[in-house]
N, CA, C, O and CB atoms as a CASP TS submission, in Angstrom:
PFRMAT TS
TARGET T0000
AUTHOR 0000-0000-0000
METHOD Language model
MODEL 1
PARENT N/A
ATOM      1  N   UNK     1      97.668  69.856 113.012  1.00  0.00           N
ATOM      2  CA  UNK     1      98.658  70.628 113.733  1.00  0.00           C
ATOM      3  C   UNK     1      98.663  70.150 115.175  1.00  0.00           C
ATOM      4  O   UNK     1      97.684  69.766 115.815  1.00  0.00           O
ATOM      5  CB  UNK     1      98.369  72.155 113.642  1.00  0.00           C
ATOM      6  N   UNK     2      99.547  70.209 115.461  1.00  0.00           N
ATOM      7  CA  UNK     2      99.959  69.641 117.012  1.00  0.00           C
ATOM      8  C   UNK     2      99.831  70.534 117.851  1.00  0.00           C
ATOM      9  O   UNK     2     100.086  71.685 117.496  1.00  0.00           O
ATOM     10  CB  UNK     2     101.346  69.151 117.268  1.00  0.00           C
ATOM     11  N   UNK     3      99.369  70.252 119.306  1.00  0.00           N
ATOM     12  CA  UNK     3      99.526  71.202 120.191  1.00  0.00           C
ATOM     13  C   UNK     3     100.406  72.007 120.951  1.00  0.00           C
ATOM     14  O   UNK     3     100.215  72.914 121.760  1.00  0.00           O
ATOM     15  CB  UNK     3      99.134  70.923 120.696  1.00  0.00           C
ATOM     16  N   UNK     4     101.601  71.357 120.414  1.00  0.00           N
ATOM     17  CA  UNK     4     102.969  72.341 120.812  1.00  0.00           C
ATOM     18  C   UNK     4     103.132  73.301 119.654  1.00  0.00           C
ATOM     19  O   UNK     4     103.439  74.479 119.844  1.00  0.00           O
ATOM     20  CB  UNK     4     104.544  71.419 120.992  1.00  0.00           C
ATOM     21  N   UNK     5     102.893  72.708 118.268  1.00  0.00           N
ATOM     22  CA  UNK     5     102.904  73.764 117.174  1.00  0.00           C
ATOM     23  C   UNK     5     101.654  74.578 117.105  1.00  0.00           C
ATOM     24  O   UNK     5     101.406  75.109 116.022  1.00  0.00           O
ATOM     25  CB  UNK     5     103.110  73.126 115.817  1.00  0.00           C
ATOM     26  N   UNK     6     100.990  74.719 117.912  1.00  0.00           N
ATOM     27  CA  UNK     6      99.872  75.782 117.628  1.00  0.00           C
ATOM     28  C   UNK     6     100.097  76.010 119.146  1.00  0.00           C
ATOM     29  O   UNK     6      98.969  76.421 119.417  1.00  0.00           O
ATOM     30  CB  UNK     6      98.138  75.312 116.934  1.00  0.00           C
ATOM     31  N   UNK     7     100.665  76.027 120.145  1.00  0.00           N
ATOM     32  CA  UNK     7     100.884  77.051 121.658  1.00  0.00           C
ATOM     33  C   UNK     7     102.144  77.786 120.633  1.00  0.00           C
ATOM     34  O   UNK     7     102.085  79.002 120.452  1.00  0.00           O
ATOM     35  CB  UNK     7     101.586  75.993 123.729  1.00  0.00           C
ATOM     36  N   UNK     8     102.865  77.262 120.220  1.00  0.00           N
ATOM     37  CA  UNK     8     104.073  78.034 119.584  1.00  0.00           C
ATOM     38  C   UNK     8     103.700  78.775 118.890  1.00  0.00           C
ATOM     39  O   UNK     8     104.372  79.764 119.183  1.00  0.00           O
ATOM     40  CB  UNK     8     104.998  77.445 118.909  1.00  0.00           C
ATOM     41  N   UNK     9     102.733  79.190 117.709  1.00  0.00           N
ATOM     42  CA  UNK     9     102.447  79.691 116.994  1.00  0.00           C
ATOM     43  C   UNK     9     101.487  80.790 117.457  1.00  0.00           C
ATOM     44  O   UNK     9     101.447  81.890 116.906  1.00  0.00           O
ATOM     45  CB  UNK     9     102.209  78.904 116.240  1.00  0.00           C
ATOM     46  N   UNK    10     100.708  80.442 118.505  1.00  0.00           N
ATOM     47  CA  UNK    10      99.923  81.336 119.252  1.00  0.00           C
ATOM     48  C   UNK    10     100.563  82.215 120.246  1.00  0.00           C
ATOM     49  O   UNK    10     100.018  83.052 120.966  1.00  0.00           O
ATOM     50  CB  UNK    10      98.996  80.634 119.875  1.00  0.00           C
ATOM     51  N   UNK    11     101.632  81.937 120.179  1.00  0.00           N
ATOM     52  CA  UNK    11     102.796  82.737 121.739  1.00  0.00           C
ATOM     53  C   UNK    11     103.351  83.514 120.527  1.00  0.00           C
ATOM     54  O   UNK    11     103.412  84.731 120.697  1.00  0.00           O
ATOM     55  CB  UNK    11     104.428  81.445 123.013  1.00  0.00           C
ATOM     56  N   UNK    12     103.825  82.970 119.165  1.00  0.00           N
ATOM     57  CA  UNK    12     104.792  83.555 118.159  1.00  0.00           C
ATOM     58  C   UNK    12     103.458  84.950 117.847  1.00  0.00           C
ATOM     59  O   UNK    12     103.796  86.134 117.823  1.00  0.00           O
ATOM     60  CB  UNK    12     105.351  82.176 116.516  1.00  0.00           C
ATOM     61  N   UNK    13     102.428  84.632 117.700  1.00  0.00           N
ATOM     62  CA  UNK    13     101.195  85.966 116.733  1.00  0.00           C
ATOM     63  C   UNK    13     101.337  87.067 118.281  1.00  0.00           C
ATOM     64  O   UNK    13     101.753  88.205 118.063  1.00  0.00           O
ATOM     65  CB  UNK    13      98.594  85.095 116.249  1.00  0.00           C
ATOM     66  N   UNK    14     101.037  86.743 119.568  1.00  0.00           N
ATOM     67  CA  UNK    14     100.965  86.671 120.356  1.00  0.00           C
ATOM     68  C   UNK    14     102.684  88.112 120.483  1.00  0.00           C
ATOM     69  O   UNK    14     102.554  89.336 120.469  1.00  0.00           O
ATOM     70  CB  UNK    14     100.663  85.055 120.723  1.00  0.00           C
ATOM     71  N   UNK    15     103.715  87.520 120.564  1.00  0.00           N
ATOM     72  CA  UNK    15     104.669  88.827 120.044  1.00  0.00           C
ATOM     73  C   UNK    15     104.605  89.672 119.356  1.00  0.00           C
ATOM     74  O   UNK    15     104.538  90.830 119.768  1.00  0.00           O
ATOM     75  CB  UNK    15     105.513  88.711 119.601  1.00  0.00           C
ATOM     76  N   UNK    16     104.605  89.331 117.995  1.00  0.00           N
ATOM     77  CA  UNK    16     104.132  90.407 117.304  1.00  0.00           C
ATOM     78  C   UNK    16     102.858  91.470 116.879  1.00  0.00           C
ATOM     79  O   UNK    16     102.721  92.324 116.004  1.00  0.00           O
ATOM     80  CB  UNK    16     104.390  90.048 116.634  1.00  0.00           C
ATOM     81  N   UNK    17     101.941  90.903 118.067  1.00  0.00           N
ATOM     82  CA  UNK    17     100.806  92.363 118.013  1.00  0.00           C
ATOM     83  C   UNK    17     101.445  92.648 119.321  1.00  0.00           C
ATOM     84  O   UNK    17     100.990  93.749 119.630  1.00  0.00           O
ATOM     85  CB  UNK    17      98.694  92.194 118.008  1.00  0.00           C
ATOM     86  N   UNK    18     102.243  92.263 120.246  1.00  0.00           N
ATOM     87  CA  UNK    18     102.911  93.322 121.284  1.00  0.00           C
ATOM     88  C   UNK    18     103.557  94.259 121.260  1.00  0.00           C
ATOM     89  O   UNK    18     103.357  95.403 121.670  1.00  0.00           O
ATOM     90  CB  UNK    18     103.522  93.017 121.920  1.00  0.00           C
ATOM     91  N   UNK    19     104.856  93.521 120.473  1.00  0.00           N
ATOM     92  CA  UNK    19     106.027  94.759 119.562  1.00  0.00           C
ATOM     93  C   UNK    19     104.895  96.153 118.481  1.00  0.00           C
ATOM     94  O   UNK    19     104.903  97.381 118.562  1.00  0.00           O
ATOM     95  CB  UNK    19     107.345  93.370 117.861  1.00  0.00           C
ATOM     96  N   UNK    20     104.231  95.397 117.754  1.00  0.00           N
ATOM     97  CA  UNK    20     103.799  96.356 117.237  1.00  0.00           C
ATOM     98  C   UNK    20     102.890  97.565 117.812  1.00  0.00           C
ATOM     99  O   UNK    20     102.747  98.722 117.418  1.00  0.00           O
ATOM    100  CB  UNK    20     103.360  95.827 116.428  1.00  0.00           C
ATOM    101  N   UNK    21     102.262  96.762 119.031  1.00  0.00           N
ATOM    102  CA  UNK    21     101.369  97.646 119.520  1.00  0.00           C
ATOM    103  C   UNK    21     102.346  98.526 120.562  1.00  0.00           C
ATOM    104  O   UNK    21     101.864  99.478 121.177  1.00  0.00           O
ATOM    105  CB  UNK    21     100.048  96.853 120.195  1.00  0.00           C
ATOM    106  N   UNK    22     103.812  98.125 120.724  1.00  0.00           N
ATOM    107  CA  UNK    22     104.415  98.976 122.027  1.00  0.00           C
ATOM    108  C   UNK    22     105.053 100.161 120.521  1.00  0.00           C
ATOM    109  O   UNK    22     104.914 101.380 120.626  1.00  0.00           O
ATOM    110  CB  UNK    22     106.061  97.807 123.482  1.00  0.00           C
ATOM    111  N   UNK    23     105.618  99.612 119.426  1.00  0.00           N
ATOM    112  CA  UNK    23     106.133 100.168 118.402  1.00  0.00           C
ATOM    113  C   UNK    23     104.776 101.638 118.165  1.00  0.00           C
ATOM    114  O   UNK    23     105.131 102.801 117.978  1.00  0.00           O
ATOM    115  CB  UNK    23     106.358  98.809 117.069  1.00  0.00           C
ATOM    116  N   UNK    24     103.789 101.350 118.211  1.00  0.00           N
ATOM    117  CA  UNK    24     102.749 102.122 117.882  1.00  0.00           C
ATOM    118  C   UNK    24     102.586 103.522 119.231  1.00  0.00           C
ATOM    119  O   UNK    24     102.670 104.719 118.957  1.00  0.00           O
ATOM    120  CB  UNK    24     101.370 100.955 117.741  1.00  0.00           C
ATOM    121  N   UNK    25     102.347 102.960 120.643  1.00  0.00           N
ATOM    122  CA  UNK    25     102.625 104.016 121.517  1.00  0.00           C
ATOM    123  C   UNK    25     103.651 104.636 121.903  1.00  0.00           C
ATOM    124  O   UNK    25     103.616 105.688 122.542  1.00  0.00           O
ATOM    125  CB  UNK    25     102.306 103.821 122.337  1.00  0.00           C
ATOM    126  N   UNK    26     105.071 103.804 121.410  1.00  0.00           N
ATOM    127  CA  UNK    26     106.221 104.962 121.684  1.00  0.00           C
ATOM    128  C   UNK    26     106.832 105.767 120.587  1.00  0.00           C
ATOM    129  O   UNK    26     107.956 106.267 120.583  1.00  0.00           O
ATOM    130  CB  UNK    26     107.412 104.353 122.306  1.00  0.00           C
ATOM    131  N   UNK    27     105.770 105.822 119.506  1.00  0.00           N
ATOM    132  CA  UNK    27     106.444 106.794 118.163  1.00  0.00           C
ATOM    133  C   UNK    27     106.077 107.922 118.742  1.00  0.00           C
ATOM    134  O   UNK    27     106.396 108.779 117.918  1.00  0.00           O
ATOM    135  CB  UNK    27     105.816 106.676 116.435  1.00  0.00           C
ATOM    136  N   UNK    28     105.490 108.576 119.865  1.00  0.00           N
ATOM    137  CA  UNK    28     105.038 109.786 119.652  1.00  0.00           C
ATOM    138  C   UNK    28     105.925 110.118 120.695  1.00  0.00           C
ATOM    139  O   UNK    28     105.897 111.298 121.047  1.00  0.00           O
ATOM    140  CB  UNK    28     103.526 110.129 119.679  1.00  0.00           C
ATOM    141  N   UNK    29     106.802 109.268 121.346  1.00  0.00           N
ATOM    142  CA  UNK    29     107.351 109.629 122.482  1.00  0.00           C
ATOM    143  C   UNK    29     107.051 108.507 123.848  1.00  0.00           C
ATOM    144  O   UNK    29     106.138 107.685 123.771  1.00  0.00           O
ATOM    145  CB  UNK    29     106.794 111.078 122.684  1.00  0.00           C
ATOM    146  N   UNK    30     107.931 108.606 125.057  1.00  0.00           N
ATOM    147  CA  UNK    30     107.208 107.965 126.017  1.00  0.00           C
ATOM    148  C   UNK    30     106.211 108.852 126.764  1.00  0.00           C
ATOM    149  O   UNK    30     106.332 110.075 126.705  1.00  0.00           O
ATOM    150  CB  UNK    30     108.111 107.365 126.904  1.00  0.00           C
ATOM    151  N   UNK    31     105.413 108.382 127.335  1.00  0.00           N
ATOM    152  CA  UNK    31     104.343 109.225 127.750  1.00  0.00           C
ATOM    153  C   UNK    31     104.168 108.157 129.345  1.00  0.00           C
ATOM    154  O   UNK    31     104.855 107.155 129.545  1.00  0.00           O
ATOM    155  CB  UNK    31     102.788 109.328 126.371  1.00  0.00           C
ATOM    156  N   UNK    32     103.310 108.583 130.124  1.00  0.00           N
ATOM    157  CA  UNK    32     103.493 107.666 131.324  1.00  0.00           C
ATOM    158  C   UNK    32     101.349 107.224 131.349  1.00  0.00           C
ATOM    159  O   UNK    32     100.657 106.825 132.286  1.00  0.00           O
ATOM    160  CB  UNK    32     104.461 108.886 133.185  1.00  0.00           C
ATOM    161  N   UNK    33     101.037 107.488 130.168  1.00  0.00           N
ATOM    162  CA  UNK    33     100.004 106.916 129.831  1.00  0.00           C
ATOM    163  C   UNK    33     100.290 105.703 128.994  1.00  0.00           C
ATOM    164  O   UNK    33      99.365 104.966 128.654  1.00  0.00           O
ATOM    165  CB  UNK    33      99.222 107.807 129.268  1.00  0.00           C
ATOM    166  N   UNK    34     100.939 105.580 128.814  1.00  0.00           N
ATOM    167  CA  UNK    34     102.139 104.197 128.041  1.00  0.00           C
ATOM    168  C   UNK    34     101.969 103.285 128.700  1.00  0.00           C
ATOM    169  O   UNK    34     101.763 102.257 128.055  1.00  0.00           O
ATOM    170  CB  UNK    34     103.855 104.290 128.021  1.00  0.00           C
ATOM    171  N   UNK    35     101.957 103.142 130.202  1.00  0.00           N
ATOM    172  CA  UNK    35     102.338 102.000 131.056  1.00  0.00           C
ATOM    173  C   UNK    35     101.002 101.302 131.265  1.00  0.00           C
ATOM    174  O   UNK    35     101.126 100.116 130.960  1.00  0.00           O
ATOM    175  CB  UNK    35     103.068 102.441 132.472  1.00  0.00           C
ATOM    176  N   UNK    36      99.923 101.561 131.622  1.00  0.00           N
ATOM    177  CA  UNK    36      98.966 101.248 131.841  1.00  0.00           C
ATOM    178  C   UNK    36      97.875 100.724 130.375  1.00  0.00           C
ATOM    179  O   UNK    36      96.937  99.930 130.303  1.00  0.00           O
ATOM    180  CB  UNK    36      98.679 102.310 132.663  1.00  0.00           C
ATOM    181  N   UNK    37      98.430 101.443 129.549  1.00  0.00           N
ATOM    182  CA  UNK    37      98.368 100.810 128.326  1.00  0.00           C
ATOM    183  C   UNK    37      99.069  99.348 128.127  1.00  0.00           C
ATOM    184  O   UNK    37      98.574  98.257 127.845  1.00  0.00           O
ATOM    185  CB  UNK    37      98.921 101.747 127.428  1.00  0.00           C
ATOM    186  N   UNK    38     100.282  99.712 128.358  1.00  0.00           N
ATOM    187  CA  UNK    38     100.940  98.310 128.144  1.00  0.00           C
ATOM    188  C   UNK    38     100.608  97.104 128.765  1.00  0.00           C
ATOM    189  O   UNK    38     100.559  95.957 128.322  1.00  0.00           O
ATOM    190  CB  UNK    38     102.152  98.363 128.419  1.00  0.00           C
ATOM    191  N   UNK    39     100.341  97.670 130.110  1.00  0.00           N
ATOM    192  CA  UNK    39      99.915  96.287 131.191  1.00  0.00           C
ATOM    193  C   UNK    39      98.232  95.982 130.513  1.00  0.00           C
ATOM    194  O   UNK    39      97.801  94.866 130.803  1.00  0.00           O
ATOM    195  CB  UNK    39      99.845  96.894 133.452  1.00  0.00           C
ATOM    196  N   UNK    40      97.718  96.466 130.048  1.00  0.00           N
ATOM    197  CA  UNK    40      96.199  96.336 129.523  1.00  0.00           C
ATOM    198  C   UNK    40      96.503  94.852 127.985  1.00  0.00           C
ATOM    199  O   UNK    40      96.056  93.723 127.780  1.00  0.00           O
ATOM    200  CB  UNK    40      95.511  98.518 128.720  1.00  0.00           C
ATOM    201  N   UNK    41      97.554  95.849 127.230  1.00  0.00           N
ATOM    202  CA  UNK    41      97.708  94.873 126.377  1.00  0.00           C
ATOM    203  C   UNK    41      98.458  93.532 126.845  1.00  0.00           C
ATOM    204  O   UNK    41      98.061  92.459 126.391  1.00  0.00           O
ATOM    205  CB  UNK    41      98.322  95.459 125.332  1.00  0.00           C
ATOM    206  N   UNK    42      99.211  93.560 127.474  1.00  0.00           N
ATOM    207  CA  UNK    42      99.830  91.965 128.312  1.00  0.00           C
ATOM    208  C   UNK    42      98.870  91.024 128.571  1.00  0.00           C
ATOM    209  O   UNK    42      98.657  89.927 128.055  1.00  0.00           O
ATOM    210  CB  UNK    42     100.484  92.129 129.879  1.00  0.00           C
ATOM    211  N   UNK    43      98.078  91.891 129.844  1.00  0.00           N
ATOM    212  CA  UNK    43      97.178  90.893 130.367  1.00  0.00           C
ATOM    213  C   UNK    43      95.774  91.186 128.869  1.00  0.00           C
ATOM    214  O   UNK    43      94.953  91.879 129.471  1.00  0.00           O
ATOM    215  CB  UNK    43      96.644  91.381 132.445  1.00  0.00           C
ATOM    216  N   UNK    44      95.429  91.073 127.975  1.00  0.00           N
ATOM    217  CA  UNK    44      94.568  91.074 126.981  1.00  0.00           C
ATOM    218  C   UNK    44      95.103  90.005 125.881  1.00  0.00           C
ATOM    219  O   UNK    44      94.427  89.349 125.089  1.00  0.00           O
ATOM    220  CB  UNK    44      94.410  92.514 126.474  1.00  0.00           C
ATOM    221  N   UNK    45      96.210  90.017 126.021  1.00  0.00           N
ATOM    222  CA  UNK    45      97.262  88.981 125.062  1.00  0.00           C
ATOM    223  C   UNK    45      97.125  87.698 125.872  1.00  0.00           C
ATOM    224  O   UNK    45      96.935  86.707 125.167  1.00  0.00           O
ATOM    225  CB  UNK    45      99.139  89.506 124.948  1.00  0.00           C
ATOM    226  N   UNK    46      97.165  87.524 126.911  1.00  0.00           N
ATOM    227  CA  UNK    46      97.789  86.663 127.472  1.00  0.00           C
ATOM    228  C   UNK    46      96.137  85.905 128.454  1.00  0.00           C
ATOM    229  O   UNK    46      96.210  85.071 129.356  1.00  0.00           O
ATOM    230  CB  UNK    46      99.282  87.480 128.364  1.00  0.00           C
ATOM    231  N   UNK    47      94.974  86.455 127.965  1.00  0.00           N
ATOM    232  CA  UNK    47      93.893  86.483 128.818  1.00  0.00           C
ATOM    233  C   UNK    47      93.022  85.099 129.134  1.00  0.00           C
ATOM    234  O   UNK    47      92.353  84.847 130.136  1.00  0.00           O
ATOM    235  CB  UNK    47      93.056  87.481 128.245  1.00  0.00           C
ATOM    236  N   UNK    48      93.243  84.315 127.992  1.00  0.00           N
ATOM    237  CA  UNK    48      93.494  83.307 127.826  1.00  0.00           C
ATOM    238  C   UNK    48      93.806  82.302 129.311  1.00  0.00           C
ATOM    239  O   UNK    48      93.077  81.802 130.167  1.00  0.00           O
ATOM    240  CB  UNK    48      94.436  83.526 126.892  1.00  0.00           C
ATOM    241  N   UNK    49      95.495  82.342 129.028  1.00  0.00           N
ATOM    242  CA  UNK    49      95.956  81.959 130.327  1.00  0.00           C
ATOM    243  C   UNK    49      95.462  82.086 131.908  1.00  0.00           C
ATOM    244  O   UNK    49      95.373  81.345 132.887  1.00  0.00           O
ATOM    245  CB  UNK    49      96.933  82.471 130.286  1.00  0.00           C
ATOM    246  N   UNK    50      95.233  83.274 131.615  1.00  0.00           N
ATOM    247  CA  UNK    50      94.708  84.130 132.584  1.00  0.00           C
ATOM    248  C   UNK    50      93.085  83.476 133.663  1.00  0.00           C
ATOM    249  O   UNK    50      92.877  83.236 134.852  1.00  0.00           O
ATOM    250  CB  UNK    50      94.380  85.556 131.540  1.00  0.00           C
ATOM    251  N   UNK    51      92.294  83.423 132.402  1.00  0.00           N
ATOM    252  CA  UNK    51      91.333  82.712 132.989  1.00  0.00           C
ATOM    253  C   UNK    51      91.390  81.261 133.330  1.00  0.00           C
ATOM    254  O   UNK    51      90.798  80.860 134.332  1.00  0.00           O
ATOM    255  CB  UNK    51      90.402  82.881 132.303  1.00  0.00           C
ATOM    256  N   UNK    52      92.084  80.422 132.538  1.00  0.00           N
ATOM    257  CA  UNK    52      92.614  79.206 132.875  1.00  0.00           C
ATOM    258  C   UNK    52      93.394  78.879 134.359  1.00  0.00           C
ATOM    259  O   UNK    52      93.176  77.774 134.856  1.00  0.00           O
ATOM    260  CB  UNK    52      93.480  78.998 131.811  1.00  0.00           C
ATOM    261  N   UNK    53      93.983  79.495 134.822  1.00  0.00           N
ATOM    262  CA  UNK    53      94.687  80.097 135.931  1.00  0.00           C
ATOM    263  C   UNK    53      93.625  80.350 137.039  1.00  0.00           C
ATOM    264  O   UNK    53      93.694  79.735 138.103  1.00  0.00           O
ATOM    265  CB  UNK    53      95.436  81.442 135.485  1.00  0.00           C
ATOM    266  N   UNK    54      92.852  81.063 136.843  1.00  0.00           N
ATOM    267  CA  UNK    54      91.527  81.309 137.763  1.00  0.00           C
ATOM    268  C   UNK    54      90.729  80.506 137.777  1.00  0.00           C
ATOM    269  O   UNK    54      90.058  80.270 138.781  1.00  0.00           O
ATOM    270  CB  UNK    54      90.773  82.299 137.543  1.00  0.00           C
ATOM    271  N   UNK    55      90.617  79.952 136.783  1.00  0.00           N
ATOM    272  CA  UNK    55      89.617  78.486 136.850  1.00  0.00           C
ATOM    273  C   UNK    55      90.132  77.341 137.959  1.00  0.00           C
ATOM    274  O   UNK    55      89.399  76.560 138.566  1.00  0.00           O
ATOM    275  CB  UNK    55      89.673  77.606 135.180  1.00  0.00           C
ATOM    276  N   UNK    56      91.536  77.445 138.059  1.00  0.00           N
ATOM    277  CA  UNK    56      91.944  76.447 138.640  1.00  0.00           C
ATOM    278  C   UNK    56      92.504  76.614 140.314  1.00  0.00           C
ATOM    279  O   UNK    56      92.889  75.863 141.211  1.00  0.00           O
ATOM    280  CB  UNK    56      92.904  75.999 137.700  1.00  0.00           C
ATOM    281  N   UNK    57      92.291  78.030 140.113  1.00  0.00           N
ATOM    282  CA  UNK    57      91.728  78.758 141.643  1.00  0.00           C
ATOM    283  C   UNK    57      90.700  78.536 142.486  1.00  0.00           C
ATOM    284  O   UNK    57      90.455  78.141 143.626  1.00  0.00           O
ATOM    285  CB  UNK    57      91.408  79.932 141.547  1.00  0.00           C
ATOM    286  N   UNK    58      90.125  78.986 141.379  1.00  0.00           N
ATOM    287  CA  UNK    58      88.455  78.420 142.009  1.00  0.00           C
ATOM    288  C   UNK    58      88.373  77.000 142.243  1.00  0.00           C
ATOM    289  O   UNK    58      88.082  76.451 143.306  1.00  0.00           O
ATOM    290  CB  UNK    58      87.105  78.669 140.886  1.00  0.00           C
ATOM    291  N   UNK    59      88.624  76.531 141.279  1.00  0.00           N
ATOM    292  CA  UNK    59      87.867  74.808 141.325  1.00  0.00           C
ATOM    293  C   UNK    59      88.781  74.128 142.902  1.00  0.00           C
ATOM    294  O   UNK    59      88.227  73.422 143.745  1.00  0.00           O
ATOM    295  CB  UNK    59      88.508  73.477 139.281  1.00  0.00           C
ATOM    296  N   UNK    60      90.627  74.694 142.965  1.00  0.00           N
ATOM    297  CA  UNK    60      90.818  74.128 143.914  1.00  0.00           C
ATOM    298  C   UNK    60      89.983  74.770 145.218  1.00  0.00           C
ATOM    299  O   UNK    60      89.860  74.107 146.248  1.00  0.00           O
ATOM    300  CB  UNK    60      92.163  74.065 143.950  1.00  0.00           C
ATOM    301  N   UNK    61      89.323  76.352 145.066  1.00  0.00           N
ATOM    302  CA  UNK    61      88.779  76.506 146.677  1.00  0.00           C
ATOM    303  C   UNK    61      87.752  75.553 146.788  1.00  0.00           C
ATOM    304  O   UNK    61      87.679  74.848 147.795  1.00  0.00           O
ATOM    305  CB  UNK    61      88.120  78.036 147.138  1.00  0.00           C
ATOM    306  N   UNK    62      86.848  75.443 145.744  1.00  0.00           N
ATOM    307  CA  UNK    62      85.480  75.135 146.013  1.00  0.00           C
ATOM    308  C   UNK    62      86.025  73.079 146.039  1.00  0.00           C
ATOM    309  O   UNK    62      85.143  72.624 146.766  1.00  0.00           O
ATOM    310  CB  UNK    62      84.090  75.965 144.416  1.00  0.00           C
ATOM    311  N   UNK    63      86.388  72.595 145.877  1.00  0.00           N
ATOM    312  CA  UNK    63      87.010  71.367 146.321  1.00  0.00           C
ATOM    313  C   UNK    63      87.749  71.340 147.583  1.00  0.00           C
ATOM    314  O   UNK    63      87.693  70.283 148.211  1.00  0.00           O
ATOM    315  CB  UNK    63      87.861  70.949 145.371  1.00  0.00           C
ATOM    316  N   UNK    64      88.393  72.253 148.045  1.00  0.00           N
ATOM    317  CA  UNK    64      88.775  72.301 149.618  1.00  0.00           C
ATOM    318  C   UNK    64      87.698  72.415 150.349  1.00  0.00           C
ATOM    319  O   UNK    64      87.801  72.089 151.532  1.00  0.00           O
ATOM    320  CB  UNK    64      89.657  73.417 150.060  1.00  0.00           C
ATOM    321  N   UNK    65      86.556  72.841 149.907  1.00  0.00           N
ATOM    322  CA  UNK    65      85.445  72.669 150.748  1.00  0.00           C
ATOM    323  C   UNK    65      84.717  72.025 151.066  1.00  0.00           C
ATOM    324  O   UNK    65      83.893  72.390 151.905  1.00  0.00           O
ATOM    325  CB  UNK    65      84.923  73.070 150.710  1.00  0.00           C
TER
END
């Protein structure tokens, strides 16, 4: 498998535990405990990136130095 077909496929699984998990907290209603939920699951989905991103934070401070 190629690495565009498995970022694609990992962004595609990656939607659908979002939808389902937003599908799951707004059956009972919206609630404004919803939101902070949601931003939890984004950045948990996406965490990945996330640290990759910071890695490359760091590495550029500690190389400016």
């Amino acid at each position: 498998m190629s690495h565009t077909q498995q970022r694609y496929l990992s962004n595609m699984n990656r939607l659908i535990i979002f939808i389902l998990s937003q599908s799951g907290l707004l059956m009972d209603g919206f609630q404004t405990a919803d939101i902070p939920c949601s931003i939890a699951i984004i950045i948990w989905l996406w965490l990945p990136y996330c640290i990759e991103i910071e890695a490359n934070i760091i590495n550029r401070f500690k190389n400016s130095q």
